[in-house]
N, C-alpha and C positions, 0 to 999 in steps of 0.2 A: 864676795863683793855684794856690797850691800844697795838697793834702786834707792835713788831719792824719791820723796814723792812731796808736787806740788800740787795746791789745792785749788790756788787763784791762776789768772789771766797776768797778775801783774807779779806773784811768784815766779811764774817762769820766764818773764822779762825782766827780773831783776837779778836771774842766774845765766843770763846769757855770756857764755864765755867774752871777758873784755878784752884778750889780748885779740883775739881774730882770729881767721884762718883764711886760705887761700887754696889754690891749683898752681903748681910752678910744672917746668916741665925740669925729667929729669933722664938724661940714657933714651931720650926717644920715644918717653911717655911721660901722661901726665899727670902727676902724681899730689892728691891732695893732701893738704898740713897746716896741725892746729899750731898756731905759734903759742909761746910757751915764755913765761919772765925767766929769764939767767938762768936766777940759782933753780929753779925747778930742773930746766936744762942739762945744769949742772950735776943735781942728785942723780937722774937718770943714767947719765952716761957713767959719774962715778959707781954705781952700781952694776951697771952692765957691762963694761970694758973688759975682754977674758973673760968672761963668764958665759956658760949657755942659760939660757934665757928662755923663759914663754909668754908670751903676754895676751891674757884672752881680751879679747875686745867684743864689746854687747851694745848695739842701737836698740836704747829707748822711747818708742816713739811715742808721743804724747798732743793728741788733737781735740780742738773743741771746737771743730764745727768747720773754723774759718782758718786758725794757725796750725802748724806742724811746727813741731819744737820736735828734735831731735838729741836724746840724752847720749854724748861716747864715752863709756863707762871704760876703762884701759887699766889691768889688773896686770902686774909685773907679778908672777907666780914666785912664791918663794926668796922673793928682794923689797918686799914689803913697799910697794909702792901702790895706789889706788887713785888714779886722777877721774873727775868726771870733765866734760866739755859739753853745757848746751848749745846747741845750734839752733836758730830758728829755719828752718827747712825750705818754707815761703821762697826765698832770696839765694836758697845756697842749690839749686840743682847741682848744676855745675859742679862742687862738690863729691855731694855724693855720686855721681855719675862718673865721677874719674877714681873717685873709691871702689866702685862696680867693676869700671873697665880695670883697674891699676893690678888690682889686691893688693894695695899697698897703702898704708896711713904714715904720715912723714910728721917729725916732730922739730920746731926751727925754733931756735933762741929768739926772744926778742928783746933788745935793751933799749934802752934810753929811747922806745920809739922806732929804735932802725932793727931790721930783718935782716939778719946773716942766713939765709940759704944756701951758703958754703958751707954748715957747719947742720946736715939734716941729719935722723935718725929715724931709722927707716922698719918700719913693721909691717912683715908681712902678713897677711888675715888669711888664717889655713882654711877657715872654712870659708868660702868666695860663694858658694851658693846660698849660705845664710844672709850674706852682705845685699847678694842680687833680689832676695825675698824680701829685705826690708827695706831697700830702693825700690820696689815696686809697689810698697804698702805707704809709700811717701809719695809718691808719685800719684797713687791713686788719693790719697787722701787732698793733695792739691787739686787735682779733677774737680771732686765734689764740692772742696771751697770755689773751686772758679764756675761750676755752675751753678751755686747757691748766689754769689757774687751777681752775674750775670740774671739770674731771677729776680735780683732786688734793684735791675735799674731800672 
């Protein structure tokens, strides 16, 4: 899997995932998810239906000072599939926080606009400690933007 790498402030606002993402609850937890166009949806599951599967997942995180952009790098091992998703961090605690608590990333069709979250795809993240280290390195790095913030009123 290959990192992207941006150079500007407005590079990595101009790759911020545009379908969305959320926190839906699901079985009792609350489980975050990037939405996803249709047919992407669609490749997915046709490739993973009856099959065993691995899928590594990698947070890129990426700060200059004041944002947190968040890269979710999602590598389908041997089904040839490689999505990236930037988040900007800022705005999504909540998010990653239920990534933390879940160990679970959930993937929801979105068409025309509307979210079927009847229809999720659910990845569990084997390694939960690497997930917890890199919510705490996002979290710190918001600290610092908010006291740097906070110095300049």
């Amino acid at each position: 899997m290959k990192f992207r790498q941006f150079t500007t402030l407005n590079d990595l606002i101009s790759n911020i995932h545009e379908q969305g993402f959320g926190v839906i609850e699901y079985a009792n937890n609350k489980v975050p998810c990037i939405y996803v166009q249709q047919p992407l949806y669609d490749i997915i599951m046709e490739k993973c239906i009856g099959k065993k599967y691995v899928v590594d997942v990698l947070l890129n995180i990426f700060y200059d000072g004041h944002y947190v952009f968040v890269d979710i790098q999602l590598e389908f091992i041997d089904l040839g599939i490689e999505e990236n998703f930037l988040i900007l961090g800022n705005t999504s605690m909540n998010f990653f926080d239920a990534l933390n608590e879940s160990g679970l990333l959930g993937i929801i069709p979105k068409s025309n606009g509307h979210i079927s979250s009847s229809n999720i795809f659910l990845i569990q993240l084997p390694k939960k400690e690497r997930i917890s280290k890199a919510v705490d390195i996002i979290k710190s790095n918001l600290k610092q933007s908010n006291i740097k913030d906070e110095k300049t009123i």
